[in-house]
RODO-2510 file (C-alpha; in nm, 4 decimals, decimal comma):
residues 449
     n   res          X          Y          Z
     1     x    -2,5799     6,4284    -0,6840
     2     x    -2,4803     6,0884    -0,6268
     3     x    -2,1513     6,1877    -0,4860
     4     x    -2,2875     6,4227    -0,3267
     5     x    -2,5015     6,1777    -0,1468
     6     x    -2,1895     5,9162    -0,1104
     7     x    -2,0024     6,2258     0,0959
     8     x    -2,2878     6,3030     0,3199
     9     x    -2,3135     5,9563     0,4153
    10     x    -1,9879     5,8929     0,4640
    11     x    -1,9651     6,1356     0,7377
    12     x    -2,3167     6,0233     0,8641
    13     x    -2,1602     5,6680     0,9499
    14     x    -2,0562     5,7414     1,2942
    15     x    -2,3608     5,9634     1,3971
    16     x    -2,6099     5,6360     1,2612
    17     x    -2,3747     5,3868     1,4176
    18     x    -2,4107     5,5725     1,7784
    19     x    -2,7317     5,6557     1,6968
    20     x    -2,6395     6,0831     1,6996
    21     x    -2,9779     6,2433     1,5732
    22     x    -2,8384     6,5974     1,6258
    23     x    -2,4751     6,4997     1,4355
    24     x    -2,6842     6,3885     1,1776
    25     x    -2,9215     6,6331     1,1606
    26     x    -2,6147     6,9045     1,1342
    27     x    -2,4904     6,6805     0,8086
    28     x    -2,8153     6,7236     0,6549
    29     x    -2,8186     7,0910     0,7019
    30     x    -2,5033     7,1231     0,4958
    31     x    -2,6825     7,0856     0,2017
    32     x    -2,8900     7,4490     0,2108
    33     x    -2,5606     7,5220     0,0123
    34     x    -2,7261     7,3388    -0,2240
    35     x    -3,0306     7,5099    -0,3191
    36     x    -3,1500     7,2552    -0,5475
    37     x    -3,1892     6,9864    -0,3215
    38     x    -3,5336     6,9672    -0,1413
    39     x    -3,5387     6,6840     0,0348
    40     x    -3,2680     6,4634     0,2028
    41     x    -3,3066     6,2070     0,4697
    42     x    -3,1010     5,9286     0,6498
    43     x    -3,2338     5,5666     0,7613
    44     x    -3,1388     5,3517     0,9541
    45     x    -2,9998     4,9697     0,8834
    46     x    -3,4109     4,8456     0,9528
    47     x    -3,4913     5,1332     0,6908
    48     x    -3,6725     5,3792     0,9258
    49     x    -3,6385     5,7391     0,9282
    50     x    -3,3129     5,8961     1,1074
    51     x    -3,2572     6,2358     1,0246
    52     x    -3,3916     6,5057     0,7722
    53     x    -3,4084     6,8143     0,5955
    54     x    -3,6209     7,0033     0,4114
    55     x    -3,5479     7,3301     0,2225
    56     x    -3,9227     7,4479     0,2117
    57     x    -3,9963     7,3485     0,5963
    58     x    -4,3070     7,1989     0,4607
    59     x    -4,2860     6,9012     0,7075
    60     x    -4,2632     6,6418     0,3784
    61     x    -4,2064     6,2942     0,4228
    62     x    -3,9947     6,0864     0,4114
    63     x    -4,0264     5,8013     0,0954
    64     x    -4,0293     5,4211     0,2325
    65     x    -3,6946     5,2205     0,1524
    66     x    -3,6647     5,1889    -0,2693
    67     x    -3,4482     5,0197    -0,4747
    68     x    -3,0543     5,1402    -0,5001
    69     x    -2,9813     5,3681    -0,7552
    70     x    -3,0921     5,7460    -0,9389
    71     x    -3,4496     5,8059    -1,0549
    72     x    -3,6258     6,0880    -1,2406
    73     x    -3,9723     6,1593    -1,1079
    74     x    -4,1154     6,4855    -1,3093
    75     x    -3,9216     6,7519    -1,2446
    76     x    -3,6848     6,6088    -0,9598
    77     x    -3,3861     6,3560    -0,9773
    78     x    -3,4241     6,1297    -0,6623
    79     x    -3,1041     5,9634    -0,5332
    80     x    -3,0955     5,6740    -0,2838
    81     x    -2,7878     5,5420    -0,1712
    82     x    -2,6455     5,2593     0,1052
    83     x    -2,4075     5,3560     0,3537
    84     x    -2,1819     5,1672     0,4650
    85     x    -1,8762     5,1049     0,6900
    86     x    -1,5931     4,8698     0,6898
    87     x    -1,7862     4,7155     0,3972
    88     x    -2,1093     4,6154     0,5919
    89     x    -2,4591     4,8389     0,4918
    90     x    -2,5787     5,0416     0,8153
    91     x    -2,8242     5,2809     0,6634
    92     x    -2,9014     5,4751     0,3499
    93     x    -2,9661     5,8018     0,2448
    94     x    -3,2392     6,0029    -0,0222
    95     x    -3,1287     6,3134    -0,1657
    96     x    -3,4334     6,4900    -0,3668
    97     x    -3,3346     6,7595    -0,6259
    98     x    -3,5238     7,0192    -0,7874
    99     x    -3,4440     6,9789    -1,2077
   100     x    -3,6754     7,3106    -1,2554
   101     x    -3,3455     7,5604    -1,3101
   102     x    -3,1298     7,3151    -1,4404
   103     x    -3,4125     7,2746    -1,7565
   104     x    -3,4635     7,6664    -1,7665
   105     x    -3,0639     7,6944    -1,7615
   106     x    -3,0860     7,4655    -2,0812
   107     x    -3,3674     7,6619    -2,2209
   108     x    -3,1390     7,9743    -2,2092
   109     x    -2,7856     7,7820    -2,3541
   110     x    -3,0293     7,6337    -2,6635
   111     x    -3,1388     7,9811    -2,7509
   112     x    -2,7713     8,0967    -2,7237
   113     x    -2,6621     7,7893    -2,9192
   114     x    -2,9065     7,8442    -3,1938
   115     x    -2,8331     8,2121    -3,2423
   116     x    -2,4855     8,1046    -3,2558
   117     x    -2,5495     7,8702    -3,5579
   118     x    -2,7267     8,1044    -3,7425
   119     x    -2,4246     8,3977    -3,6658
   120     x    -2,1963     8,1469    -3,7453
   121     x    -2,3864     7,9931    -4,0377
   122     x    -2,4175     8,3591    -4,2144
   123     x    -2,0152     8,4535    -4,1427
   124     x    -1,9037     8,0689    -4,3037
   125     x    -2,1298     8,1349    -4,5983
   126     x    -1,9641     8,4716    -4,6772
   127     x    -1,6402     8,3536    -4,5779
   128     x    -1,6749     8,0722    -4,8280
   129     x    -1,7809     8,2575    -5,1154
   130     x    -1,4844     8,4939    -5,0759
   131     x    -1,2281     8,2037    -5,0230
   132     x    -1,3624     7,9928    -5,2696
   133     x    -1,1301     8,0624    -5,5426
   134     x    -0,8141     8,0744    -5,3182
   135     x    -0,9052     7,6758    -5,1945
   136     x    -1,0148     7,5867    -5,5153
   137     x    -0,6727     7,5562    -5,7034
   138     x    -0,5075     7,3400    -5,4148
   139     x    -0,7576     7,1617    -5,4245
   140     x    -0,7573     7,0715    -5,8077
   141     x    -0,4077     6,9910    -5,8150
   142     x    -0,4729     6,7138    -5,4860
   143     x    -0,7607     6,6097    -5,6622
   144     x    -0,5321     6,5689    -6,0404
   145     x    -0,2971     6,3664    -5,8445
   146     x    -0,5201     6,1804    -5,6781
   147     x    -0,6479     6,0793    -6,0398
   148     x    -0,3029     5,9976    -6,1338
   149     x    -0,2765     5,7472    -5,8341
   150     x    -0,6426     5,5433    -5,9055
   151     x    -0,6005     5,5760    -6,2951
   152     x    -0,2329     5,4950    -6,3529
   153     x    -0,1099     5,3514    -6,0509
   154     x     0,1766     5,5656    -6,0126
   155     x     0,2343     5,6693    -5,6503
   156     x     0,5295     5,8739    -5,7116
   157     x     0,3658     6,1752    -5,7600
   158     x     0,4569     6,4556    -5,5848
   159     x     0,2058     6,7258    -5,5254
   160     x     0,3463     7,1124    -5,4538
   161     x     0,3040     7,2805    -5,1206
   162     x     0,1918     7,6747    -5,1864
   163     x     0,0966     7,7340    -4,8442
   164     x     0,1218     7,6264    -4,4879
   165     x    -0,2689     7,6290    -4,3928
   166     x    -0,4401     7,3769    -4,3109
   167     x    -0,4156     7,2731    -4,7213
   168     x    -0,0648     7,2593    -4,7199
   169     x    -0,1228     7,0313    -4,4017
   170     x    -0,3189     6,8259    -4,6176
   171     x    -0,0664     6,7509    -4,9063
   172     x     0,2197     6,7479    -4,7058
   173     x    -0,0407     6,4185    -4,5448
   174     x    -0,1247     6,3466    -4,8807
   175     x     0,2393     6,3020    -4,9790
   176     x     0,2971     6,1310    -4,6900
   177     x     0,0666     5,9008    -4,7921
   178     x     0,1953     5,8245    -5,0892
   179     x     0,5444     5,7569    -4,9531
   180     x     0,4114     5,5054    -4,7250
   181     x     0,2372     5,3220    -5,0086
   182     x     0,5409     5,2530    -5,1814
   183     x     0,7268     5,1682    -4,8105
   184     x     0,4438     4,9036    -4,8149
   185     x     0,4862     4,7994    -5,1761
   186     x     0,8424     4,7184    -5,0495
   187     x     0,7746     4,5198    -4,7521
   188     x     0,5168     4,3253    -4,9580
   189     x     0,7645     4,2068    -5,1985
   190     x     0,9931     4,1388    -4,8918
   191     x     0,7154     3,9420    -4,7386
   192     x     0,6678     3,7451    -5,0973
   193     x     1,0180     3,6552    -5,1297
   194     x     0,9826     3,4899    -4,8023
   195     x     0,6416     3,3697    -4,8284
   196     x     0,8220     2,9990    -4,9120
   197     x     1,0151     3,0185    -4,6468
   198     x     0,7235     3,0959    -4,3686
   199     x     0,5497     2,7875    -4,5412
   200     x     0,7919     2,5621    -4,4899
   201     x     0,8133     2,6830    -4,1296
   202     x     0,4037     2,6163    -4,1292
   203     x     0,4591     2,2273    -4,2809
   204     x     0,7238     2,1544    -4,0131
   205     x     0,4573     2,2795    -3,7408
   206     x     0,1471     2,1100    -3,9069
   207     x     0,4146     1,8009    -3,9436
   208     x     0,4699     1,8151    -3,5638
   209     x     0,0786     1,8501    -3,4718
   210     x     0,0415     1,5439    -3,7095
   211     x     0,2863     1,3537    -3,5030
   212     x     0,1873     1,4187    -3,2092
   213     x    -0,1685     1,3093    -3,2813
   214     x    -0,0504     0,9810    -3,4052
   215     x     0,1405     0,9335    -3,0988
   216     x    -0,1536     1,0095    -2,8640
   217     x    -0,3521     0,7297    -3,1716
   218     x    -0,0792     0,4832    -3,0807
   219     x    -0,1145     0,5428    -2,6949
   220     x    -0,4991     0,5042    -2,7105
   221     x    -0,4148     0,1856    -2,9276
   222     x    -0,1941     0,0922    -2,6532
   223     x    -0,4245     0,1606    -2,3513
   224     x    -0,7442    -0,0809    -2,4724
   225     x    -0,5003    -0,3150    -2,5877
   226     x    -0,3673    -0,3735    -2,1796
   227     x    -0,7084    -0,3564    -2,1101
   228     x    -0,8489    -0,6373    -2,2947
   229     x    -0,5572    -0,8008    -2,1717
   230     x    -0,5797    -0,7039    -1,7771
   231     x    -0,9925    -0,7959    -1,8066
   232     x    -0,9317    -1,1310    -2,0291
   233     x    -0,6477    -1,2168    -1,7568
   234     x    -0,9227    -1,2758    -1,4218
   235     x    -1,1971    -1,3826    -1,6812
   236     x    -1,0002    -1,6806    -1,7640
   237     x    -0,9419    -1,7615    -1,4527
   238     x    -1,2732    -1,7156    -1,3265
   239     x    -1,3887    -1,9842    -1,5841
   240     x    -1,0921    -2,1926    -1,4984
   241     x    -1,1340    -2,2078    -1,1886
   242     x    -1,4960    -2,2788    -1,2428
   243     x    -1,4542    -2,5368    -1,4181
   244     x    -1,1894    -2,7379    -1,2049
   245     x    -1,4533    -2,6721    -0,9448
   246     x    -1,7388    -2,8399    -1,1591
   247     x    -1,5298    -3,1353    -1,2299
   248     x    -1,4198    -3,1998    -0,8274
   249     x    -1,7616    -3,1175    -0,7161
   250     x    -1,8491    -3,4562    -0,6898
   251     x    -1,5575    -3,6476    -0,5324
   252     x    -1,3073    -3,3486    -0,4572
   253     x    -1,2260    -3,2440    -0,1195
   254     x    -1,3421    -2,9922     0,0451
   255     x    -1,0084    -2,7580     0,0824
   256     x    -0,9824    -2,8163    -0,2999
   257     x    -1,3138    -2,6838    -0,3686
   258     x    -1,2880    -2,4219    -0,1326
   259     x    -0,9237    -2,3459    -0,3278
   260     x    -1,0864    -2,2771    -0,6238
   261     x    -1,3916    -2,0762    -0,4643
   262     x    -1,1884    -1,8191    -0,3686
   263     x    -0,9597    -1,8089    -0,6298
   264     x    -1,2443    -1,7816    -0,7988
   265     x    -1,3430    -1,4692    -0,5724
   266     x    -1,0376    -1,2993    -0,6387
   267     x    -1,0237    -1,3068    -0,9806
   268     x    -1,4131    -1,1331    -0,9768
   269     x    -1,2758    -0,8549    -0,7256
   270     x    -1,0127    -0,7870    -0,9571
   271     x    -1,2426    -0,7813    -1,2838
   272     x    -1,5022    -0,5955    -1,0569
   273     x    -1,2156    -0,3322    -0,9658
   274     x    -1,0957    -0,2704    -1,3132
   275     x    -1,4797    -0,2172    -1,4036
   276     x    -1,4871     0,0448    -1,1516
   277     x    -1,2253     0,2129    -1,2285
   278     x    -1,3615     0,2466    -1,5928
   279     x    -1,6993     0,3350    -1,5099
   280     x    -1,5696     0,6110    -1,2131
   281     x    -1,3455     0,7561    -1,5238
   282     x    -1,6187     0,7914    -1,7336
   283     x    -1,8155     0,9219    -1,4612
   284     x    -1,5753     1,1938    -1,3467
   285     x    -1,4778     1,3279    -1,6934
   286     x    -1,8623     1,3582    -1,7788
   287     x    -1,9172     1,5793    -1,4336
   288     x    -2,1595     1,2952    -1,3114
   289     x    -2,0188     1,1500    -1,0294
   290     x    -2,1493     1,2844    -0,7462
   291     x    -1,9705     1,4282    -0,4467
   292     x    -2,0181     1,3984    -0,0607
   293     x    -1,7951     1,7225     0,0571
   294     x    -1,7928     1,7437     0,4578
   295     x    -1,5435     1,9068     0,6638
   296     x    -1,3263     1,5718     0,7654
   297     x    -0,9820     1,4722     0,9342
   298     x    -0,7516     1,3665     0,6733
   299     x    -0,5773     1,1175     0,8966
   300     x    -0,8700     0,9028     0,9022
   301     x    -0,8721     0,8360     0,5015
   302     x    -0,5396     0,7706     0,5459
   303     x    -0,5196     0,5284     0,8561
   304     x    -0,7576     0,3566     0,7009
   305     x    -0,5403     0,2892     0,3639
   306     x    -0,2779     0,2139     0,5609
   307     x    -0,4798    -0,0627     0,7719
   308     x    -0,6039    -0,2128     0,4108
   309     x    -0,2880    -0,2244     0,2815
   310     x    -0,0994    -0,3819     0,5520
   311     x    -0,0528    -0,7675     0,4124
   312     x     0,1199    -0,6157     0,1250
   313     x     0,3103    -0,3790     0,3117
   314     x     0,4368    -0,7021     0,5079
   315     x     0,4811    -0,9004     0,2079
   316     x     0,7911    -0,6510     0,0703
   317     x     0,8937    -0,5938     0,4301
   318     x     0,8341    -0,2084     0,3664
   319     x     0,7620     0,0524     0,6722
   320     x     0,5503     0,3130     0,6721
   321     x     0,6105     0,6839     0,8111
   322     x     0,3710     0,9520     0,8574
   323     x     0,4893     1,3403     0,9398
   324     x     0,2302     1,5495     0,9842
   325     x     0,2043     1,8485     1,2742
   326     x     0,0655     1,8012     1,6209
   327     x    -0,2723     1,9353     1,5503
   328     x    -0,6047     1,8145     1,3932
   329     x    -0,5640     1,8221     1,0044
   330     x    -0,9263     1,9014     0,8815
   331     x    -1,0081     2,0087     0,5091
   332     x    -1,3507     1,9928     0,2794
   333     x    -1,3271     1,6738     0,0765
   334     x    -1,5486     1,3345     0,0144
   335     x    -1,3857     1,1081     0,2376
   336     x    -1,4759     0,8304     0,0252
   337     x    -1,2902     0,9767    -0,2654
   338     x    -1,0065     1,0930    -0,1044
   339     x    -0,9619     0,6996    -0,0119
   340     x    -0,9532     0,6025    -0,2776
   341     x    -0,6494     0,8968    -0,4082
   342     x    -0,4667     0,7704    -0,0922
   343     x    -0,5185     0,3990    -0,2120
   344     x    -0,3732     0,4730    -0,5753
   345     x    -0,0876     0,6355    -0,4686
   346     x     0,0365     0,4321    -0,1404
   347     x    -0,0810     0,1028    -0,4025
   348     x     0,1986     0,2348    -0,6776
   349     x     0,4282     0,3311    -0,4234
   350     x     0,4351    -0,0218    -0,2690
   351     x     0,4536    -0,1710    -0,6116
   352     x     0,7475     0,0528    -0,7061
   353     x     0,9785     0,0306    -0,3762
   354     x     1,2014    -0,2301    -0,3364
   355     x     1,2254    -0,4709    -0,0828
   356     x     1,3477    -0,3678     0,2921
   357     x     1,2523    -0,0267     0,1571
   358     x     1,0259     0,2504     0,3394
   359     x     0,7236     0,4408     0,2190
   360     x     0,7218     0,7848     0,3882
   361     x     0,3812     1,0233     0,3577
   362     x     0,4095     1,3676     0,4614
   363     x     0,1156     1,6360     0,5451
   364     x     0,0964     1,9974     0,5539
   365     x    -0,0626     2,3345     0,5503
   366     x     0,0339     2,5158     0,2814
   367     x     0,2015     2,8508     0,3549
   368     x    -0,0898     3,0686     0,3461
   369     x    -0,2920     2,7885     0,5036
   370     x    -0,5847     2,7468     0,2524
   371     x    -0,5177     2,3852     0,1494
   372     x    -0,3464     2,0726     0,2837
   373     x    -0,0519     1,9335     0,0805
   374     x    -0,0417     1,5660     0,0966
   375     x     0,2764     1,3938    -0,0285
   376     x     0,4015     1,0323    -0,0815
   377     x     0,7181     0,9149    -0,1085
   378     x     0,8737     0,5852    -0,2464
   379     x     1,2281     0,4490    -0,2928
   380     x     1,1283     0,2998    -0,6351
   381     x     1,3037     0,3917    -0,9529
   382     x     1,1721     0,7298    -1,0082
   383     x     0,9710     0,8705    -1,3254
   384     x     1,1338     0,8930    -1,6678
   385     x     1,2170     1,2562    -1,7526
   386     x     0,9708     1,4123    -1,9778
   387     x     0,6453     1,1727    -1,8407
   388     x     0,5751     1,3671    -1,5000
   389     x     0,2653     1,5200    -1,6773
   390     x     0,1503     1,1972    -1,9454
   391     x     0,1493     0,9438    -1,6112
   392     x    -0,2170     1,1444    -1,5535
   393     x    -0,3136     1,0943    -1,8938
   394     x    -0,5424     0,7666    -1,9307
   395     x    -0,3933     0,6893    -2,2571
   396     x    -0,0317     0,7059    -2,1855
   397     x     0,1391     0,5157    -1,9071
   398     x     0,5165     0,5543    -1,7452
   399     x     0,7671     0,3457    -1,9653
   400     x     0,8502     0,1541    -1,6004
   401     x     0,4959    -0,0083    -1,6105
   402     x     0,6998    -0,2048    -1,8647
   403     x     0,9464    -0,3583    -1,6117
   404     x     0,6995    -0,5924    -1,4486
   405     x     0,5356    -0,3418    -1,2375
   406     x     0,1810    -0,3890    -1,4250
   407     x    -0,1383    -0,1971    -1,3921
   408     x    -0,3808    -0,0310    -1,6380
   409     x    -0,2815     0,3479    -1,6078
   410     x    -0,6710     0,4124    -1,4519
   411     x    -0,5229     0,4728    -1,1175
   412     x    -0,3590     0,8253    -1,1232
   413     x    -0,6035     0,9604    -1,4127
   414     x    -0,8846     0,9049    -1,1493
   415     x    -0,6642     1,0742    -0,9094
   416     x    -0,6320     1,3855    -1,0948
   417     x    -1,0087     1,3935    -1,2116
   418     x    -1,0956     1,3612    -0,8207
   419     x    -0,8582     1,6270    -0,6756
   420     x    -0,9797     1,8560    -0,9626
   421     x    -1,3386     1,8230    -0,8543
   422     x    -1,2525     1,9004    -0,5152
   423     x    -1,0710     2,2222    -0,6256
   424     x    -0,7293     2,0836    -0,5454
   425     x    -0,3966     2,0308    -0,7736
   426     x    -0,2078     1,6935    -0,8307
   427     x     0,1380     1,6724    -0,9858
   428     x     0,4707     1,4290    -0,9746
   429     x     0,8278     1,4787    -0,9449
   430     x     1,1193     1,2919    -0,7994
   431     x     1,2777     1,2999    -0,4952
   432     x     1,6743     1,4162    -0,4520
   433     x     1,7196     1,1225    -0,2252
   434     x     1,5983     0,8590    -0,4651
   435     x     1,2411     0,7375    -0,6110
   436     x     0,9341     0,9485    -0,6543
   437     x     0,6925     1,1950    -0,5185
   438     x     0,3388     1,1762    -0,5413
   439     x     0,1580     1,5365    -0,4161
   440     x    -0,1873     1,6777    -0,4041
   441     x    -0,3556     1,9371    -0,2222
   442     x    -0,7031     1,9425    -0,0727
   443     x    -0,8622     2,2851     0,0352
   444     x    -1,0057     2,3633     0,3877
   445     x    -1,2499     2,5720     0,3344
   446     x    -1,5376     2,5392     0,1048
   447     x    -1,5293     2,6192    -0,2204
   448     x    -1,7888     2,8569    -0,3970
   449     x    -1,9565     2,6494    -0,7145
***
């Protein structure tokens, strides 16, 4: 009944959509093939009546709008069912059926069924009186050798076929069985021959897993030991500073004191800067910092890096290229955030290019034109082979941070925590032409959840 109901409205869609009472009508009629069904009617998308038959002519009404689905009401299975086209609802229809010779049609196959059993039940108990001794001696001998095999343990017996019944189906299984068994005794013995083998295999891997967790120890080690070092660095010179300032407060000059003032200053920004970082970290791995999503220009985050970053831009002598297309590059992100990504990565790539050098940044669509791909480019050394996935990793930072370079390893694991909250993908590689590239993607559409 319920395809039944899915045909008729499928070929009701055009008659509701051009609002066709007689094509409609005609549909309905189809169904005095159907001498169950009593009642059928169509509605429209606001739920009112559109069409309907009725098998008795009795003028019945049509039921309000229910819920979606089958229903038994007495002795009559309603149906109700949406229609739709090209995926969107524009009506429904209500088939009523009549369950009244369907339950006398069981009636009549459970009296048939029980006089069956009781035909059937008087021909298997003659049947198995007369066979009885002809089953019984198969059966004996399966039953001996089964015996053999739970007593003794010896699967090697072999038990006769007399016959090629359904009993000689059963020991030729039977002796199947056994042949298996011993196939399996075999590989067992296989398997505990090399048992020392597969265990020494298992130490190696267990060895391995141990290593690596010491490794990722020693990193972690590694990580708070730079940081004590990169927040003890501006703390001592914030009291330094302080306290040249104390003693030349009285008979200093002013430029001196001012000197130390904003020495003073920048030593706090930096200690307030690695304290951010930290506590945005902590923040973004714990799903707690909060996210202001808007449909936005991407050039303006990036301008505005750019702009902030100028002095040291100037201070290396390094241009700046963007490439993007001639057209308005707007995606769903937290400008704020995104900011900050575009301050990490333009920050390391000025730290990492030479002198004289040029810092390129590239923007995209994608091919199919759901996300932006953002890329920047630096003339620096390039990343060590096997660390384009650990330079993410807040406890493990590229082996070039060790060639002067600096920095606490916070920058790109924030990076990657931000472009995964806005449903976006971040990943490293470097360039044919020299140095490395830094990419992420931002989508530009929302994202459900």
């Amino acid at each position: 009944m319920t395809v039944l109901a899915e045909i008729i409205g499928s070929r009701s869609t055009a008659a509701i959509e051009f609002f066709d009472n007689k094509t409609a009508k005609e549909n309905l009629d189809s169904l005095r093939a159907r001498k169950s069904v009593k009642l059928a009617c169509l509605y429209n998308i606001a739920g009112m009546e559109f069409a309907k038959y009725d098998r008795d002519q009795r003028n019945s009404m049509c039921p309000e709008k229910m819920e979606i689905g089958g229903f038994f009401v007495g002795d009559e299975l309603v149906i109700y069912r949406n229609i739709e086209m090209k995926k969107e609802v524009i009506g429904s229809i209500l088939l009523i059926s009549d369950l009244r010779d369907v339950k006398k049609a069981i009636q009549i196959y459970f009296g048939y069924t029980l006089l069956a059993m009781l035909i059937g039940g008087a021909v298997a108990f003659i049947l198995s009186q007369t066979f009885s001794r002809i089953i019984d001696r198969p059966i004996n001998s399966l039953y001996m050798a089964a015996r053999s095999v739970t007593d003794q343990g010896n699967y090697n017996v072999v038990v006769k076929k007399k016959s090629n019944d359904e009993l000689g189906v059963l020991v030729d299984a039977f002796n199947e069985m056994l042949l298996q068994i011993q196939i399996r005794e075999g590989e067992v013995k296989e398997a505990n021959a090399n048992l020392e083998e597969k265990v020494k295999i298992r130490t190696s891997e267990l060895e391995k897993a141990k290593s690596l967790a010491e490794r990722a120890n020693e990193s972690k080690t590694e990580f708070l030991a730079n940081m004590s070092h990169e927040l003890r660095t501006p703390m001592h010179a914030v009291l330094s500073f302080a306290e040249f300032g104390s003693l030349e407060s009285f008979e200093g000059e002013r430029e001196e004191l001012h000197k130390y003032f904003k020495k003073i200053e920048n030593s706090g920004r930096r200690l307030l800067s690695l304290l951010n970082n930290l506590l945005d970290l902590s923040k973004l791995e714990a799903g707690k910092m909060n996210f202001n999503m808007q449909f936005n220009n991407v050039e303006m985050p990036v301008n505005s890096v750019i702009s902030e970053l100028q002095k040291l831009l100037e201070d290396k002598n390094l241009k700046i290229k963007v490439e993007k297309p001639n057209e308005k590059l707007i995606a769903f992100f937290d400008q704020e955030k995104i900011v900050q990504v575009f301050y990490n990565l333009i920050s390391n790539a000025i730290k990492f290019s030479p002198y004289n050098s040029e810092v390129n940044i590239k923007i995209k669509y994608t091919e199919n034109r759901n996300y932006l791909l953002l890329s920047v480019f630096d003339k620096g050394p390039g990343i060590p082979s096997g660390e384009f996935e650990s330079v993410f990793d807040k406890f493990v930072q590229s082996s070039k941070t060790n060639t002067g370079a600096g920095g606490t390893g916070l920058g790109l694991s924030i990076c990657k925590e931000i472009v995964n909250g806005h449903g976006g993908e971040i990943w490293c590689r470097n360039d044919e032409e020299g140095g490395a590239v830094f990419s992420f993607t931002l989508p530009i559409e929302q994202k459900n959840g």
